[in-house]
C-alpha positions as CSV (number, residue, x, y, z in Angstrom):
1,X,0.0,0.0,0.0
2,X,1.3,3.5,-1.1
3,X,2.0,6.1,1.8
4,X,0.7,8.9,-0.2
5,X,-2.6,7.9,-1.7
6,X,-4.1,9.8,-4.3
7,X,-6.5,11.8,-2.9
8,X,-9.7,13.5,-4.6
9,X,-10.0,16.5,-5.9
10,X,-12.0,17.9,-2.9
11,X,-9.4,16.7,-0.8
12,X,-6.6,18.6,-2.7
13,X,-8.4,21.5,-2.3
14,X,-9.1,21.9,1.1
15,X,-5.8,20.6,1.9
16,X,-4.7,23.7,-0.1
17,X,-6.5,26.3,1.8
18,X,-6.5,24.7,5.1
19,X,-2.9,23.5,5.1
20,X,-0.7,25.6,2.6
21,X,-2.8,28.9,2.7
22,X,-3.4,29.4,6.8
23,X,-1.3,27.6,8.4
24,X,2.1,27.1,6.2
25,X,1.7,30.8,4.7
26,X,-0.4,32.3,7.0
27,X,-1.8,34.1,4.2
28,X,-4.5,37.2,5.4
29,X,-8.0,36.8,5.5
30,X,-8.6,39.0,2.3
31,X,-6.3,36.3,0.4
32,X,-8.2,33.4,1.1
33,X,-10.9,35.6,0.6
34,X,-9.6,36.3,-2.9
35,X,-8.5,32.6,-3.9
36,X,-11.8,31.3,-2.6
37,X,-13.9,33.6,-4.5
38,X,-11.4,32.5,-7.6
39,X,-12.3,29.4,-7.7
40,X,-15.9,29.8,-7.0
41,X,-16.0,31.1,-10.5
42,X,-13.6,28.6,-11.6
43,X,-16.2,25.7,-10.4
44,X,-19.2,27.6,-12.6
45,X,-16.8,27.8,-15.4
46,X,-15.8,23.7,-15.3
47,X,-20.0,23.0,-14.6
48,X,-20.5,24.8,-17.6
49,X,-17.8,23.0,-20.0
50,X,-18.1,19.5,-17.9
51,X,-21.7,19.4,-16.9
52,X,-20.6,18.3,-12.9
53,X,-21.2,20.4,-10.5
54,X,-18.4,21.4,-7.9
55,X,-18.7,17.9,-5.6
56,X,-18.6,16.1,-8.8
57,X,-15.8,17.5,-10.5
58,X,-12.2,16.0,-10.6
59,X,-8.8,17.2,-11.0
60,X,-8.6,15.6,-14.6
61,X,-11.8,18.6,-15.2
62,X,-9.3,21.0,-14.3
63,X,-6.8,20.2,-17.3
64,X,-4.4,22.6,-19.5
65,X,-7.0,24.1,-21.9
66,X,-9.8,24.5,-19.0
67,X,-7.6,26.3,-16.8
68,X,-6.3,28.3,-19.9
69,X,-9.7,28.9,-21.2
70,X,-11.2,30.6,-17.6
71,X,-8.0,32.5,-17.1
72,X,-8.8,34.4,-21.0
73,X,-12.4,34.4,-20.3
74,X,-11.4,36.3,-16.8
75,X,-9.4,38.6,-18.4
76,X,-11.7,39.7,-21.1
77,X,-13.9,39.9,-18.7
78,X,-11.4,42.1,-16.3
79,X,-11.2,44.6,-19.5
80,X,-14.7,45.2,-19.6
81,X,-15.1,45.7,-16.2
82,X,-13.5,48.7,-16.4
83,X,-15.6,50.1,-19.1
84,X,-18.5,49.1,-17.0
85,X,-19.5,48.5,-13.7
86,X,-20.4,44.7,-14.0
87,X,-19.1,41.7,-16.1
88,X,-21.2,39.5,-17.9
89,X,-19.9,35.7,-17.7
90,X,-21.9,34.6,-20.5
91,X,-19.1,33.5,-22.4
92,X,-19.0,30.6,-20.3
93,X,-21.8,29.2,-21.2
94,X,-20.4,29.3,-24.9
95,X,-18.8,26.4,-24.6
């Protein structure tokens, strides 16, 4: 049996904020804040290409061209946020 077994997705994550983030980092309140809120929209992005909502989705959803394809969604949107006071995430659903 291996030592390190491969844990979910779900796992990874909170591992990620509740390990790394607080307590190795010790990153502020406003940064967890900020990375939770990231992938909040992250999970609606995947749900929209994958059709699995957060608890369903795996690491394999979060691939290359996903990751790639929110971060240039988010930056279009980021650019017309500052023409306008909201942002539209309907590209998403383009998919």
């Amino acid at each position: 049996m291996s030592k390190n077994p491969i844990k979910s997705f779900s796992d990874l994550l909170q591992s990620f904020f509740c390990q790394r983030l607080q307590t190795q980092q010790r990153v502020s309140s406003h940064t967890l804040a900020s990375y939770r809120d990231t992938f909040r929209l992250g999970f609606e992005f995947i749900r929209q290409k994958t059709g699995r909502t957060a608890s369903q989705q795996l690491l394999t959803d979060w691939n290359a061209p996903n990751v790639i394809a929110f971060w240039i969604t988010w930056k279009e949107c980021e650019a017309v946020s500052h023409a306008r006071a909201t942002c539209d995430w309907r590209p998403f659903a383009l998919s």
